[in-house]
Residue frames relative to the residue before (quaternion, step in Angstrom):
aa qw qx qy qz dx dy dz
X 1.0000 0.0000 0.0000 0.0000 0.00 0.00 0.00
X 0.4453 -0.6829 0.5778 0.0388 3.51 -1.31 0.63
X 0.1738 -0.7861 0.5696 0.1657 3.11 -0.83 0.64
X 0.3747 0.7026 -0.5286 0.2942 3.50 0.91 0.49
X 0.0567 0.6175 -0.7840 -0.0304 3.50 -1.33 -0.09
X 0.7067 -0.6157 0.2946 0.1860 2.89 -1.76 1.18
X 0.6554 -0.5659 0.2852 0.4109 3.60 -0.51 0.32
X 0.6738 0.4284 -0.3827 0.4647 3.51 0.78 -0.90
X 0.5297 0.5346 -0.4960 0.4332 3.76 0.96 -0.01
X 0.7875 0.3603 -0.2365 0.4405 3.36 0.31 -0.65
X 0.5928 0.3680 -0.5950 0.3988 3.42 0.93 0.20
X 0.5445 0.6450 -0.3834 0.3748 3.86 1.02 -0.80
X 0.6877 0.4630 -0.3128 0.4636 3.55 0.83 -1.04
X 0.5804 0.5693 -0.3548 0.4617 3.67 1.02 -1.07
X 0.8310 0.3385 -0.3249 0.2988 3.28 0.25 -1.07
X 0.3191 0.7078 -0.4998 0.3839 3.57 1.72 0.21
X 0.6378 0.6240 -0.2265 0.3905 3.11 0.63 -2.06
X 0.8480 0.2463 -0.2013 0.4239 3.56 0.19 -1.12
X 0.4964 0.6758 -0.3679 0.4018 3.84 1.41 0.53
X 0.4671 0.5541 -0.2337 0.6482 2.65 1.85 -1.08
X 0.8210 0.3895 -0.2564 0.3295 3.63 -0.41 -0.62
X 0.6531 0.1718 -0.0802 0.7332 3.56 1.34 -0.59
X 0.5371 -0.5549 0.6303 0.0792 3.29 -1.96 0.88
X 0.7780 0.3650 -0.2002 0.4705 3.48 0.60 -1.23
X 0.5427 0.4471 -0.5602 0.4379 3.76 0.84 0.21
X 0.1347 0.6046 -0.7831 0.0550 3.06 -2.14 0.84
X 0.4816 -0.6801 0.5470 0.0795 3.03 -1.80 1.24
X 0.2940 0.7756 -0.5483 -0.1067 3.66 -1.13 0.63
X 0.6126 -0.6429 0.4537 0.0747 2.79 -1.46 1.11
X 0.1262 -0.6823 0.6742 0.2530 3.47 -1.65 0.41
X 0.7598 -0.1445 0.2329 0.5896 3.45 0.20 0.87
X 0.8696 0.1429 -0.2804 0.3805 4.00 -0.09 0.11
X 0.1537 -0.6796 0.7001 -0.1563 2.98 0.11 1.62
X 0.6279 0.6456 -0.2293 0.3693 3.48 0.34 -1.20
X 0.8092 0.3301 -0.0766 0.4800 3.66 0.40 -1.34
X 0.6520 0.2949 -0.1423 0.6839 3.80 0.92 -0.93
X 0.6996 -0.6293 0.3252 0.0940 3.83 0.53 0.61
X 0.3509 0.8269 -0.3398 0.2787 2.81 1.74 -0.52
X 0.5985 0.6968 -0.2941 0.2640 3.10 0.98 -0.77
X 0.5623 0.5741 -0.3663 0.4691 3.50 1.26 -0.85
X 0.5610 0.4789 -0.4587 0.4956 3.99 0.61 -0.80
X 0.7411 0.3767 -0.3902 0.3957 3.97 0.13 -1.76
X 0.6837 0.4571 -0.3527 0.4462 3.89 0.41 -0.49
X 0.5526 0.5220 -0.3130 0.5694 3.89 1.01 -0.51
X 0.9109 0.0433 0.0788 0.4027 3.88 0.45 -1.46
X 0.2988 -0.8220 0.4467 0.1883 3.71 1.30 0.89
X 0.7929 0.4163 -0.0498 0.4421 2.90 0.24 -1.45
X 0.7879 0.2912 -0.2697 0.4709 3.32 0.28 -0.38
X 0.5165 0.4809 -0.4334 0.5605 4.00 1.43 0.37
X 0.0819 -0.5954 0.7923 0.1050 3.75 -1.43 0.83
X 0.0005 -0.6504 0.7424 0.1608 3.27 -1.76 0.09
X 0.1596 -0.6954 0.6827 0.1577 3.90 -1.32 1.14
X 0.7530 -0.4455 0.3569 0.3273 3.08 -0.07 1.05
X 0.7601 -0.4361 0.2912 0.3838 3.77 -0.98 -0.75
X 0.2689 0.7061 -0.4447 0.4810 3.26 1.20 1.13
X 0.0258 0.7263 -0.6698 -0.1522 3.68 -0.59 0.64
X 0.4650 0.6480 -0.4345 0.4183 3.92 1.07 -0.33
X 0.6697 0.2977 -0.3800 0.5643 3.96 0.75 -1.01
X 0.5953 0.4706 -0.5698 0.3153 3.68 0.19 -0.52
X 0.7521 0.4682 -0.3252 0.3308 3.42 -0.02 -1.02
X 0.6625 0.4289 -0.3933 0.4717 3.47 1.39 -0.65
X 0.7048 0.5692 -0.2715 0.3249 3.31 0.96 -0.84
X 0.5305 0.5169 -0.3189 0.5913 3.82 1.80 -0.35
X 0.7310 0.4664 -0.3203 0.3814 3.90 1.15 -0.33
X 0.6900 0.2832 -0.4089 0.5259 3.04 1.58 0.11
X 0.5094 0.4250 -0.6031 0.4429 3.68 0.32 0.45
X 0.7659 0.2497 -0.5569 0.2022 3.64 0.30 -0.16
X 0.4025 0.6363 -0.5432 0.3715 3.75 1.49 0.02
X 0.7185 0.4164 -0.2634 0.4909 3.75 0.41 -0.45
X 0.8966 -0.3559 0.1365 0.2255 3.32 0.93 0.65
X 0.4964 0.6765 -0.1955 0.5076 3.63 2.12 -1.13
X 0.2129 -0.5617 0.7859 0.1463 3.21 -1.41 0.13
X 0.1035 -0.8417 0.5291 -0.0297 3.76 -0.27 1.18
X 0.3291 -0.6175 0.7038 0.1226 3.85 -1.34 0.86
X 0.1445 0.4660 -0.8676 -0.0956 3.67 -1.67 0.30
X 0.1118 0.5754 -0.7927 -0.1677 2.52 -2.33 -0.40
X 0.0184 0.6875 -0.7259 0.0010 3.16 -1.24 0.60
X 0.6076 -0.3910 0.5355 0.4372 3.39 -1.87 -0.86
X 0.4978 -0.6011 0.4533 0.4305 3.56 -0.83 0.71
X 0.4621 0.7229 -0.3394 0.3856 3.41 0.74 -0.79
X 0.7528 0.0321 -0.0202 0.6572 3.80 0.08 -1.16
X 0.4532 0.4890 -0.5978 0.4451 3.69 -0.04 1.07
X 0.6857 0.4700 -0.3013 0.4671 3.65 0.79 -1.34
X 0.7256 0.5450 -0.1356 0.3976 3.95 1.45 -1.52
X 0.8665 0.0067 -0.2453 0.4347 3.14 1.22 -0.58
X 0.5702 0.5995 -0.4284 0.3633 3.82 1.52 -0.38
């Protein structure tokens, strides 16, 4: 047996870990909370997870102004539609 586990687990778990430790982190999503794990943070920190739907262009705008106002923002996407549409 192995003690690996797939990355997107461990980024999803990690980013619990560091929600817990800081207030000012929050996570948004284009729609794949689900696939990159995100999900553990939105179920861990409602409130502090946004999702814009399929739109990696508002995420990135929308993670630059929470951190001008103060946040410590997460994306994630697929490298793919990060390079195509943010």
């Amino acid at each position: 047996m192995s003690d690996r586990i797939p990355t997107r687990d461990g980024f999803g778990k990690e980013l619990v870990e560091i929600g817990k430790a800081n207030e000012k982190v929050v996570v948004v999503s284009a729609d794949l909370e689900d696939a990159t794990r995100a999900e553990y943070f939105k179920n861990e920190f409602p409130d502090r997870f946004y999702s814009v739907g399929i739109a990696e262009q508002d995420m990135v705008g929308m993670a630059a102004g929470l951190s001008k106002v103060g946040f410590t923002p997460f994306i994630n996407s697929f490298a793919v539609f990060m390079t195509n549409r943010a």
